[in-house]
C-alpha positions in Angstrom: -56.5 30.2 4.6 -58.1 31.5 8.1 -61.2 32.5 7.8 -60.1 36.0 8.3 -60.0 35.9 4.5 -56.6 38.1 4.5 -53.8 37.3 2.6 -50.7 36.9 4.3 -49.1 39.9 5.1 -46.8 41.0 7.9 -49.5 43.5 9.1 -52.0 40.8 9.4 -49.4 38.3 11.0 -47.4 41.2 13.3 -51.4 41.4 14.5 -51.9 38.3 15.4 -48.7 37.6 17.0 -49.6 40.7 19.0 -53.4 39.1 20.0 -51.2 35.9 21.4 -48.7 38.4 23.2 -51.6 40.2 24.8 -53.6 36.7 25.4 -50.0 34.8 26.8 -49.4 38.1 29.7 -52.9 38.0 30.6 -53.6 42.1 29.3 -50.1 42.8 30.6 -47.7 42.9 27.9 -45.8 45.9 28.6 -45.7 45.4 32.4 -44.9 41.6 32.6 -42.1 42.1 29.2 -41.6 45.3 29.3 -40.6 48.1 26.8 -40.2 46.9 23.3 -36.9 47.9 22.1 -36.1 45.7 18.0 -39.0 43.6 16.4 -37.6 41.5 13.8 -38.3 38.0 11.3 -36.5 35.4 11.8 -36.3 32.1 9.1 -36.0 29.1 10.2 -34.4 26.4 8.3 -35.7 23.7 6.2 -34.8 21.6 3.5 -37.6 20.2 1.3 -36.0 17.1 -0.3 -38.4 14.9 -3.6 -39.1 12.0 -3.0 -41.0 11.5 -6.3 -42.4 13.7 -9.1 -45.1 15.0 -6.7 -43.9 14.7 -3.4 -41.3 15.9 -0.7 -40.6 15.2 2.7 -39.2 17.5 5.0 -35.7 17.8 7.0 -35.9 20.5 10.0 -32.4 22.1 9.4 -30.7 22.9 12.6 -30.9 19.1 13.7 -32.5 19.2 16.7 -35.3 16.7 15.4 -34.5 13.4 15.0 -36.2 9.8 14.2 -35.6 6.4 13.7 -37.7 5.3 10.8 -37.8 1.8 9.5 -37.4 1.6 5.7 -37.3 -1.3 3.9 -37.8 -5.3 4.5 -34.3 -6.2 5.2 -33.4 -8.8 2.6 -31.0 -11.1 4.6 -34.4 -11.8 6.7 -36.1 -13.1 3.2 -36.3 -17.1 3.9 -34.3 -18.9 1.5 -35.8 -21.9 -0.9 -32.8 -23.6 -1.0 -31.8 -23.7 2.6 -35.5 -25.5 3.0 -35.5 -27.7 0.3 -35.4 -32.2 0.5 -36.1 -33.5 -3.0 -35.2 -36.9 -1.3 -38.3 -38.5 -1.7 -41.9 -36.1 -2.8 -43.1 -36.9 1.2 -39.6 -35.2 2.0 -40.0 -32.7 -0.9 -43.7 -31.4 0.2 -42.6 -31.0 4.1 -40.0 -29.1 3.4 -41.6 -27.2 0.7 -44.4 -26.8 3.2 -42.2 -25.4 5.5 -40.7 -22.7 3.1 -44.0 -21.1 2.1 -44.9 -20.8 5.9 -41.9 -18.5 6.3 -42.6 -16.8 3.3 -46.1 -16.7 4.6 -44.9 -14.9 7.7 -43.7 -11.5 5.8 -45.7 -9.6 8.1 -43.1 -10.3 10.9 -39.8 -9.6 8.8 -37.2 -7.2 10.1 -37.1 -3.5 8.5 -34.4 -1.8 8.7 -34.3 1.2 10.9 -32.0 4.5 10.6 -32.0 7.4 12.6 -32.2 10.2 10.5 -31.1 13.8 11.7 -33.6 16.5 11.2 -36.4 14.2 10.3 -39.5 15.9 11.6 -41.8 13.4 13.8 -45.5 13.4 12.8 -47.0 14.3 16.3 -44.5 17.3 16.2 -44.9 20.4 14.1 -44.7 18.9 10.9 -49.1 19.8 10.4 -47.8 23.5 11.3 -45.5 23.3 8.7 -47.4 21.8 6.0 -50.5 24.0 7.1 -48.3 27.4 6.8 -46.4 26.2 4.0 -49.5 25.5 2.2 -50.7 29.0 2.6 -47.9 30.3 0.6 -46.2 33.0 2.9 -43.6 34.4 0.9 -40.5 36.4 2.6 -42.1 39.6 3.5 -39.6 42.3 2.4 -36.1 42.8 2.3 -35.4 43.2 6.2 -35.4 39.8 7.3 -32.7 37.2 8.4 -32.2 33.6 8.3 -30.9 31.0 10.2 -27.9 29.1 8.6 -28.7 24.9 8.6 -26.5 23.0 10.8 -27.5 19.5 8.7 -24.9 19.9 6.5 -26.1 18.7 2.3 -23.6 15.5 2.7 -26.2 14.5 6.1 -29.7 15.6 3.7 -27.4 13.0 1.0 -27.3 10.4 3.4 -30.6 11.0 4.9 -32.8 10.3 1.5 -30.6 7.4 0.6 -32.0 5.7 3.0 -35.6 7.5 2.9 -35.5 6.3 -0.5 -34.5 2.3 0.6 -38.2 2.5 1.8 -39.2 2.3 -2.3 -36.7 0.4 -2.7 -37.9 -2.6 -4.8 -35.0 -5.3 -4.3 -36.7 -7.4 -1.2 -39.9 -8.3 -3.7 -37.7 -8.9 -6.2 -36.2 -11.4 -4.1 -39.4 -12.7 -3.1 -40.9 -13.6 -7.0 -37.2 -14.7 -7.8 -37.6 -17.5 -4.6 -41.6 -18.1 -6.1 -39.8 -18.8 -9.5 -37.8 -21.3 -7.7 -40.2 -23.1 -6.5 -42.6 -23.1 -9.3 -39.9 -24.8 -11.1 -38.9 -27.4 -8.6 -42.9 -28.1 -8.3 -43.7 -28.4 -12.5 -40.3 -30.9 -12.1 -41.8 -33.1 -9.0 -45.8 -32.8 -11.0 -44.0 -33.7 -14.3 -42.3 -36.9 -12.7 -45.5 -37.8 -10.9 -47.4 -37.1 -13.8 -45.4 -39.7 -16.1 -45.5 -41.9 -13.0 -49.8 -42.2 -13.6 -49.7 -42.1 -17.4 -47.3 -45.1 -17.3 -48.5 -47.1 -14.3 -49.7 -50.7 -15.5 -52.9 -51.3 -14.2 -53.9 -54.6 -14.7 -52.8 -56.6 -11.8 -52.0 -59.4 -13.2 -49.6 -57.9 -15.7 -48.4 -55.9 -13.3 -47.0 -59.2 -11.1 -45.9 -60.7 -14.1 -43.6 -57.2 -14.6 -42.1 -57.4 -11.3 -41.4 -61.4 -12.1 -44.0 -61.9 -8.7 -46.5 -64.3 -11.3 -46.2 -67.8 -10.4 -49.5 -69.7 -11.5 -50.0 -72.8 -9.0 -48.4 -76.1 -10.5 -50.8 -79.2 -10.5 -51.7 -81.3 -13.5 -48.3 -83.0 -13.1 -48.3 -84.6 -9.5 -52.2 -85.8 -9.6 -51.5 -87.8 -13.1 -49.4 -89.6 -12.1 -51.0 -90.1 -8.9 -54.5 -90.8 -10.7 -52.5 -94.2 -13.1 -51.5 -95.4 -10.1 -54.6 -95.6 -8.6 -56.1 -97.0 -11.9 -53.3 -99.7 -11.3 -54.0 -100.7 -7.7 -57.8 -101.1 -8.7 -56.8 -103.3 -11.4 -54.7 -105.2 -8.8 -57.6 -105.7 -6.6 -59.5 -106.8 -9.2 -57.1 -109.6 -10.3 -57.0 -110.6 -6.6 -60.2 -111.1 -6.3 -60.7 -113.1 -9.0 -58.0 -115.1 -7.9 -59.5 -115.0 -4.0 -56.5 -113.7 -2.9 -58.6 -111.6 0.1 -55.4 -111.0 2.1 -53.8 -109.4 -1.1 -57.0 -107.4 -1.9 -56.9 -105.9 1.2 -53.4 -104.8 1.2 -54.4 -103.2 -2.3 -57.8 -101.8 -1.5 -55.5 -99.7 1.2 -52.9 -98.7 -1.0 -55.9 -97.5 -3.2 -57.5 -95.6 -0.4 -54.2 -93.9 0.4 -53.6 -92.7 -2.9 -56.9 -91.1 -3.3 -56.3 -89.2 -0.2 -53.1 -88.1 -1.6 -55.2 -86.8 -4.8 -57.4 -84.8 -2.4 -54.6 -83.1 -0.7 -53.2 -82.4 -3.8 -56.1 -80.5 -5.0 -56.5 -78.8 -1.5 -53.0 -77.6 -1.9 -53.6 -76.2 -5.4 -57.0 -74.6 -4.2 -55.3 -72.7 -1.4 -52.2 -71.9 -4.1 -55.5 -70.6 -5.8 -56.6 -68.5 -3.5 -53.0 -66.7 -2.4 -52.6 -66.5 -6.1 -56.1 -64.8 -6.4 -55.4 -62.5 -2.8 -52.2 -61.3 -4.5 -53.4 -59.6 -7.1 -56.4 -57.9 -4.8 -53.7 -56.8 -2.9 -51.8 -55.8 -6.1 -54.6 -53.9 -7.6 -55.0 -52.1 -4.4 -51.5 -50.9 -4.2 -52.2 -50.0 -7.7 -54.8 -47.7 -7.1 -53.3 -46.4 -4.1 -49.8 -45.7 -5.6 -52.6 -44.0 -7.9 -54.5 -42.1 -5.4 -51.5 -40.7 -3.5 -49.8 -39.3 -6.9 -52.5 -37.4 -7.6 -53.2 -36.3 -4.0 -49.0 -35.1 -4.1 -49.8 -33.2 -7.3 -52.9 -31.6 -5.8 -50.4 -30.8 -2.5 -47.9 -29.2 -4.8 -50.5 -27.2 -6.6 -52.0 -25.9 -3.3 -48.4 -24.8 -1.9 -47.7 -22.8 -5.0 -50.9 -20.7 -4.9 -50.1 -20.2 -1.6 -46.9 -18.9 -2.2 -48.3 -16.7 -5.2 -50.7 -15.7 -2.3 -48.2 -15.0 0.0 -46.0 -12.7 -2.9 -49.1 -10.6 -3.5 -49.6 -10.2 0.3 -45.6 -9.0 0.6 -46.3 -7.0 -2.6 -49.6 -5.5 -0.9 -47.9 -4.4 2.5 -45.0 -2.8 0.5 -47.5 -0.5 -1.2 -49.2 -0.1 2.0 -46.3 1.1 3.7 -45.3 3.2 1.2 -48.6 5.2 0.5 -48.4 5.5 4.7 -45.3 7.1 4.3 -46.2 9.8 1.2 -49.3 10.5 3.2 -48.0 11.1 6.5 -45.0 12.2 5.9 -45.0 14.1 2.8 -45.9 17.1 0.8 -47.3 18.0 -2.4 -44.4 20.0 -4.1 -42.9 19.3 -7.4 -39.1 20.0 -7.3 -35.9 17.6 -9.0 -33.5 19.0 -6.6 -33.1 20.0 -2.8 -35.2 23.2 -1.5 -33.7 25.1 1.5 -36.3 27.3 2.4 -37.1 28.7 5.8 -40.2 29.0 8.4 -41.0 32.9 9.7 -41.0 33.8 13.4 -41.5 36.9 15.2 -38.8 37.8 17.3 -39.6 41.0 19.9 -36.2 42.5 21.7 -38.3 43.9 25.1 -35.6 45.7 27.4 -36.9 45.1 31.3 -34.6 46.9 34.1 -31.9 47.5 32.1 -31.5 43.3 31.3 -32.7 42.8 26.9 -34.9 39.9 26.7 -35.7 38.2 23.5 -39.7 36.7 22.9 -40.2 34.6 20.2 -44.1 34.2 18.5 -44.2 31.9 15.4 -47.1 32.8 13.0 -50.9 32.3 13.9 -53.0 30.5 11.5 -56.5 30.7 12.8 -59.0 27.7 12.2 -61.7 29.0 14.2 -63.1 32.5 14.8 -64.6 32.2 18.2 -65.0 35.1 20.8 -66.9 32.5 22.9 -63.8 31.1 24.6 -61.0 32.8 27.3 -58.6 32.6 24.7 -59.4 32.7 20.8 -56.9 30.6 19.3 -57.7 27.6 17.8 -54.1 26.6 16.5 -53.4 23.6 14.2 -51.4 20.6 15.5 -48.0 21.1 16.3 -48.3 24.9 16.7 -47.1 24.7 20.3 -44.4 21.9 19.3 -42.9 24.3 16.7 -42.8 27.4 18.4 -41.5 26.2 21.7 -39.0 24.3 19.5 -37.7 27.7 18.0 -38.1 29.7 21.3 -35.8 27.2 23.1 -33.2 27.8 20.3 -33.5 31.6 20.1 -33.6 32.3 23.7 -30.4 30.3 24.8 -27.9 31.7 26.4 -25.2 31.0 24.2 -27.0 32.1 21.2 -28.2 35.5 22.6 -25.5 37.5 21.6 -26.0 36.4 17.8 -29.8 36.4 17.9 -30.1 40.1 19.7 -27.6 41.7 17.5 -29.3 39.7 14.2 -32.6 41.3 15.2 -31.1 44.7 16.0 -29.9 44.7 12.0 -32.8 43.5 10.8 -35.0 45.8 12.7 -38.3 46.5 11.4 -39.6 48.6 14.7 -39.8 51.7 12.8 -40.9 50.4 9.5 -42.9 53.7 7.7 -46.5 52.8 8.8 -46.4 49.7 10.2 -48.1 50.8 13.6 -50.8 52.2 11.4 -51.4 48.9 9.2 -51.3 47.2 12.6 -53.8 49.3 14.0 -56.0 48.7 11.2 -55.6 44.7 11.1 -57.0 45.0 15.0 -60.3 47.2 13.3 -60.2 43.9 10.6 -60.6 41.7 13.7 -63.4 43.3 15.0 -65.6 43.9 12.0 -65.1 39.9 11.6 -65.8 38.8 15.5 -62.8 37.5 16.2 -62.2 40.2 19.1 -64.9 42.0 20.9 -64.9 45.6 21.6 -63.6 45.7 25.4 -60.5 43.5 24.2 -59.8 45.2 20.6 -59.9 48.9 23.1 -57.7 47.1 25.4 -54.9 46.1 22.8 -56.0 48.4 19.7 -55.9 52.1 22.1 -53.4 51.2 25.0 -50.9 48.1 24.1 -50.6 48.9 20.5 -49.7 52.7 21.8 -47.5 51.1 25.0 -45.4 49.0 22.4 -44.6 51.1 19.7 -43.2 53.9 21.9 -40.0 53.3 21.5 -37.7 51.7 23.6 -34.1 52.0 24.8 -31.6 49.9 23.4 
């Protein structure tokens, strides 16, 4: 409540909206408006529509607010796991994989949709007004009153929270855990597979050349036998010779001899490099053994480190959805506990002041005050969106082609010569002063000459 500790009343808000009237002509309400002929209330329309168990949001009803608002994450925009995926091979399967959960990654940037919505208040207009005078509880004041019909119609309030409601609208992370379960089960598949791949990996070498039928021991025992009895046979030759003195012969032999052991020794070299490819070859095999090793366990320790960064990337999308949805009930909501659709309507003071003959309507939407100060030219210290709201209903009331309707509404609900309203008036301006919010030059001025000046009757 203002610190003027009243509650509200239409004495105490007729007063106020007579301070601004007196504040807005400068002193010079009667000269610059003229004589007051038909004072009346006016309600505005509203519809306050649940959005939960404990909150609403509000629609202004003659429609001449609107908004785009984005709702939810559009699904189609959700990447797709199987549009991504290459199980050709598990280098295939972990760049594409890769490649998925970098989309999914980017949830930040997906598309919302966006509606306009009719009637949807925007926050920098006078939805704070609203909210701030709706909070304070100011029932219809009597019976004399008239409201505004809605021009939403309750088929456009329908259509309007179905696709409010799309912005709690859990489908799109539904879609994203249903694409993480994807995954997750193509990964335990590809880590099963490489898993049985090390448990039944043969790791001795040897064996392991001897399973791919690549084992072929070096040949040798045959070839230098042989060789080795016919060297025994030439020496035995030579020796004959000799004893015979055969020299020529023993010479021919003692070559022969020499040329057979030089065939033994590059039968041997042979077989010792055969060795040593044979022993090179299964190095190299127990190398690619341990690297087929390595790089199985490094693809299961990929895999592992994409899924948590898809779980990662679920809980972010999961995150930013609650986010946006506690931005919304904040900002754009209420605290009001209703199951169904509340039409309910915002007061405004409309004053019929007749001016040379011509009837001119001036419309004042309540004051809440903030701030007592007599410190400043003008005292008000209105909430946000005070200005938005009344200039929104004074640009409705006051056009042309609603005059006739709105002059002859306020002449039927007149309340200009409501039994002691000038006096409860006169007392709300003695209220003011005893709490400081006017002095006593300006309470004189308005209290014991505009008060007097406006409630003498006009002609209508």
């Amino acid at each position: 409540m203002s610190p003027l500790n009243e509650e509200p009343s239409l004495a105490m808000d007729m007063t106020l909206a007579i301070v601004e009237l007196y504040f807005d002509t400068k002193g010079n309400i009667e000269k610059k408006l003229g004589d007051l002929a038909n004072v009346a209330i006016g309600y505005w329309p509203f519809y306050i529509v649940p959005i939960n168990d404990n909150n609403a949001y509000l629609l202004e009803g003659k429609g001449l607010y609107s908004e785009k608002i984005k709702t939810r994450i559009d699904p189609t925009k959700i990447p797709v796991l199987s549009t991504f995926v290459d199980e050709g091979s598990v280098d295939r399967f972990l760049v594409s994989i890769d490649k998925f959960v970098s989309k999914s990654e980017g949830f930040s940037g997906f598309d919302r949709e966006e509606k306009k919505i009719d009637g949807l208040i925007p926050t920098s207009a006078f939805q704070n007004y609203f909210v701030h005078l709706f909070k304070n509880s100011r029932a219809l004041y009597f019976d004399t009153w008239f409201a505004l019909d809605p021009s939403i119609s309750e088929t456009a309030v329908k259509y309007a929270h179905e696709e409010m409601l799309k912005i709690f609208d859990d489908e799109p992370i539904e879609i994203m855990k249903k694409q993480q379960e994807g995954l997750d089960e193509l990964c335990e598949k590809w880590v099963a597979k490489l898993d049985d791949m090390l448990t039944n990996q043969e790791q001795d070498p040897v064996q392991s050349l001897k399973n791919k039928g690549a084992w072929q021991f070096p040949e040798l025992a045959g070839p230098v036998d042989s060789m080795i009895e016919k060297l025994k046979s030439q020496i035995s030759d030579i020796r004959s010779a000799g004893r015979d003195e055969q020299v020529k012969e023993s010479i021919n032999l003692a070559d022969q001899a020499i040329a057979t052991t030089g065939d033994i020794d590059g039968a041997l070299e042979d077989f010792r490099k055969n060795l040593k490819n044979l022993d090179d070859k299964i190095t190299q095999e127990r190398n690619g053994i341990d690297s087929d090793r390595k790089s199985w366990q490094n693809d299961i320790d990929s895999i592992r480190k994409i899924q948590e960064r898809m779980r990662q990337a679920v809980k972010g999308f999961e995150d930013q959805e609650a986010t946006y949805r506690s931005q919304f009930l904040e900002g754009r909501t209420i605290a009001f506990k209703t199951d169904k659709v509340v039409t309910c309507g915002l007061p405004s003071f409309l004053f019929n002041f007749l001016r040379k003959g011509k009837q001119e309507t001036t419309v004042l939407a309540p004051v809440i005050l903030d701030e007592v100060s007599t410190f400043r030219k003008t005292p008000f210290q209105e909430p946000k969106g005070y200005n938005d709201y009344e200039k929104l209903i004074e640009g409705w009331f006051t056009k042309p082609q609603n005059a006739y309707e709105v002059q002859n509404s306020i002449k039927r609900a007149d309340i200009f010569s409501l039994p002691n309203l000038k006096i409860d008036i006169s007392n709300g301006f003695d209220h003011l002063l005893d709490v400081g919010y006017l002095d006593k030059k300006k309470h004189n001025e308005i209290r014991n000459q505009e008060l007097h000046k406006l409630f003498t009757p006009g002609k209508t």
